[in-house]
Steps between C-alpha positions, in 0.01 A plus 500: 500500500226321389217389844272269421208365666473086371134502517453783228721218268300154614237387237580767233258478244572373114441823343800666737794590310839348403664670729279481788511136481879480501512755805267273689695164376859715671285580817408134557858322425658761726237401781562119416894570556452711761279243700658191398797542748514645857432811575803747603778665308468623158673251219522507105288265371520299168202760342541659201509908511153566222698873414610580175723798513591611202310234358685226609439236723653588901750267567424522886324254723225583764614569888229416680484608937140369706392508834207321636149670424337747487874622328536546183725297264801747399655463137772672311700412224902451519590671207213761367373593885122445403386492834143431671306350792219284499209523719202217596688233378399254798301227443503528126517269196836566509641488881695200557550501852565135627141402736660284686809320595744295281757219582845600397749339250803633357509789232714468201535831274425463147589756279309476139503720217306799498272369214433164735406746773249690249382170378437380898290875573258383169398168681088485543482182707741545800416409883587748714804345664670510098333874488750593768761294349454709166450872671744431742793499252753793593755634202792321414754617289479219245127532537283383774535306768259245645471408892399113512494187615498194341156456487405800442716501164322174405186657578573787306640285227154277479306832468743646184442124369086533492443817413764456209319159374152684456670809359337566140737804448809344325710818608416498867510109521861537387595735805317308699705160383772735561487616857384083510872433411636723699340400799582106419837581489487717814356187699734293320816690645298481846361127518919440423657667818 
């Protein structure tokens, strides 16, 4: 079981290691998903396990539990059983905890492709309302599966769109135009019930 305390992984410095760096990355997507919903029962969220047993990749998805602070976030994997528990994680970069109140409209599921869903968890310039949208995805067998509106598809969608026009990496702005297609089609099928 692997307990961590956030703060020792905030502002890591550029000499830190490989591996360091991708540890700290895991930490903060599991606090994102873990904070970008309510807090309560444990669920299996649309995360990635980082294991490679036997040097493969783990084929399992993060399960995620967390209570209000001062708890810690609890993590395990559904296949592998890497476990942990993270500590301090309140009032980080990375805690997306709604401040206030929101109006309510009705959720549609989306279910994308698991290589959409990576694409989404690479985004730079997301609000924090399309943050939550992103880390709140939970495991679906055909991939992932999004919670959303309307609107906040089309928000999400505008956000693929602009960070894929100023993209100078020809590889990434492909995924990117990727996951923008998917999405388009997504709001297609719900802009037509």
């Amino acid at each position: 079981m692997l307990v961590s305390d956030l703060n020792h992984f905030l502002d890591l410095p550029d000499e830190a290691p490989g591996p360091a760096r991708r540890l700290a990355r895991h930490f903060a997507n599991i606090v994102r998903a873990a904070t970008a919903g309510d807090a309560g029962d444990r669920w299996l969220s649309a995360l990635p396990c980082l294991r490679r047993p036997a040097h493969r990749s783990c084929a399992g998805r993060i399960n995620i539990a967390r209570r209000e602070p001062p708890a810690p976030i609890q993590w395990r994997c559904s296949v592998c059983d890497d476990e942990g528990v993270i500590s301090n994680w309140a009032d980080s970069p990375y805690d997306l905890r709604r401040r206030r109140l929101t109006a309510v409209a009705p959720v549609h599921e989306v279910v994308i492709a698991d290589e959409v869903a990576s694409a989404l968890r690479e985004l730079v310039l997301l609000d924090p309302d399309c943050e939550r949208l992103v880390y709140g995805m939970r495991a679906h067998k055909h991939g992932a599966a999004l919670q959303a509106t309307e609107d906040d598809l089309e928000e999400l969608i505008g956000f693929v769109a602009a960070e894929a026009n100023h993209e100078p990496n020809r590889r990434r702005q492909r995924r990117l135009d990727a996951a923008f297609d998917s999405l388009s089609t997504a709001a297609q099928t719900l802009n037509s019930w």
